[in-house]
N, C-alpha and C positions, 0 to 999 in steps of 0.2 A: 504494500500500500504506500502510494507517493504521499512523504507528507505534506502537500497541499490538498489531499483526500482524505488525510487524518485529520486536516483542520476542520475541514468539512464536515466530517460526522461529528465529533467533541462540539462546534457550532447549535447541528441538528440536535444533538444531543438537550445542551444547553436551552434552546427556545422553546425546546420541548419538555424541561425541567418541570415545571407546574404541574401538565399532565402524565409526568411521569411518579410524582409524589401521589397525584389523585387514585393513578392504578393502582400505588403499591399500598393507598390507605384503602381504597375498597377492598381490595387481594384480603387486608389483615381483618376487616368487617365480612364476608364474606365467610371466612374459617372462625371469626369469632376467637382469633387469638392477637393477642399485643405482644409479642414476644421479638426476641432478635432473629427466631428461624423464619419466622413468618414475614419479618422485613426485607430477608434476603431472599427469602423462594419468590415474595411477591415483585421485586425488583428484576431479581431474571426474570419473569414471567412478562414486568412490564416493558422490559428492555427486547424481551426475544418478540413481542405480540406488536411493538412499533417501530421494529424494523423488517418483519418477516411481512408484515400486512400494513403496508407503505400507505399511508394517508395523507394526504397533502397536510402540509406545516399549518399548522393553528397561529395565526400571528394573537396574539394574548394583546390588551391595550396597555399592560404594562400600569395599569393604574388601578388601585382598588381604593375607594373609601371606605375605612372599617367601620366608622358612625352613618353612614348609609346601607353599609352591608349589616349591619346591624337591624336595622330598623327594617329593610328589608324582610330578616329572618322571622322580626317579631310580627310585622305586620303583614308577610304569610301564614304563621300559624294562627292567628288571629281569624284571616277568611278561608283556613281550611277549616276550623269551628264552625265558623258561622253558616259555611257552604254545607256543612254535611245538618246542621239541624234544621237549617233550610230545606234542603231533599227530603227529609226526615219528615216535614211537617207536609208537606208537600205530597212526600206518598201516604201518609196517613189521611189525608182530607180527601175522604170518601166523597163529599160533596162536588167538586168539581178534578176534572181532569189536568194535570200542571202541561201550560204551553211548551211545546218546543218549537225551534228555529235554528235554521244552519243562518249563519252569520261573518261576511266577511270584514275583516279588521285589516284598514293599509296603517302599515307600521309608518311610523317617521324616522325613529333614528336609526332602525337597525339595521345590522350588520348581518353574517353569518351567525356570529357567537350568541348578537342580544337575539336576534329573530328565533336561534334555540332553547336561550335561556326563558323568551316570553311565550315561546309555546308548552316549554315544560310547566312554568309555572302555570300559564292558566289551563293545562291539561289535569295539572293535580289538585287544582280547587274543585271540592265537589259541586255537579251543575252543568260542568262544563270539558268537552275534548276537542282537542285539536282533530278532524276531520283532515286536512290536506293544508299545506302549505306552498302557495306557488314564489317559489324561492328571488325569480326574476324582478318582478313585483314588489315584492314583500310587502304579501296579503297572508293573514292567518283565516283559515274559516273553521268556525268551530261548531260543533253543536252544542247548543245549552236548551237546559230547560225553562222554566219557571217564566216563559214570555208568555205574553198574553196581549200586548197593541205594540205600536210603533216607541213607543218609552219605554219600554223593557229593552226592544233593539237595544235605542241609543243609549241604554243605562250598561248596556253590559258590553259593549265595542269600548263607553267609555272606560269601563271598566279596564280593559285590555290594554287601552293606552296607557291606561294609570302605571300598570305595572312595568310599560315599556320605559316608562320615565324614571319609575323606583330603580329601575335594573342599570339604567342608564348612568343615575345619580353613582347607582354603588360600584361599579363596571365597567360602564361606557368607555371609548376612548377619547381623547382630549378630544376630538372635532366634536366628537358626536353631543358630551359635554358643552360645549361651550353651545353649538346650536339650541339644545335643549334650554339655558340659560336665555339665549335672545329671546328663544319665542318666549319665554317666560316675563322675560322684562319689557316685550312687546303685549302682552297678555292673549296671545293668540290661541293657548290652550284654555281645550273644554273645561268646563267642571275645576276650574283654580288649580294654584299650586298647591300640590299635598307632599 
């Protein structure tokens, strides 16, 4: 191996640091062990499974705000509550049927990373799944329940945005960042800043 080919991989290695710590913390959740053997099988495993099964380079924004990823976390588990006694309430009322609607949501800031990050998220709030994403675009459409007129729509698209914007906050990369900031101090977003 020339080393300007050795640079290369230690590089790849390198940008791909983050998601190689992620596989080896899933690897040790997965076996349910925290041990030093389980850091090492997990690391070959994550080292042989991203070079054997080549996936295009994840550019990371290099930016995390921890007081927004924070508040993130709290304020998912917050609307996973509320989502699921929402359904809850929802399949028990015998009296009427709960609306559904497939529903498309164009992102504004995302990227490849946040457009995954905001489909996971509003995949796991109960209510609601990502049905298809047209990547080109970046439209999300999801199915939810609990619609019933045209304000339920636009309560739950708004919805969607909201959390493109939380993910953005905690996430984002400086462009996408700093955009989200203008329209804010233009007041171009729905439903205020949260």
């Amino acid at each position: 191996m020339s080393p300007r080919n050795k640079g290369h991989l230690w590089r790849d290695i390198g940008s791909q640091l983050p998601f190689l710590a992620w596989l080896v913390v899933l690897w040790m959740l997965l076996w349910a062990q925290f041990t030093v053997l389980s850091f090492l099988t997990g690391l070959v495993v994550a080292i042989f499974v991203t070079r054997v099964f080549r996936l295009p380079t994840i550019a990371l924004s290099g930016r995390i705000n921890l007081w927004y990823g924070f508040l993130f976390v709290v304020q998912f588990l917050f609307a996973v509550v509320r989502g699921a006694l929402s359904v809850t309430v929802q399949v028990f009322d015998f009296r009427r049927q709960p609306g559904a609607a497939i529903i498309a949501v164009p992102l504004r800031y995302a990227d490849d990373l946040v457009m995954t990050h905001v489909a996971v998220t509003a995949s796991l709030i109960p209510g609601s799944l990502i049905v298809e994403a047209d990547r080109d675009r970046r439209i999300l459409y999801l199915h939810v329940i609990g619609v019933r007129n045209r304000a339920d729509v636009e309560q739950q698209r708004a919805g969607v945005l909201l959390w493109e914007r939380r993910i953005v906050r905690a996430l984002g990369d400086p462009a996408q960042y700093r955009a989200l900031k203008a329209d804010e101090r233009a007041g171009s977003l729905k439903g205020g800043v949260r």
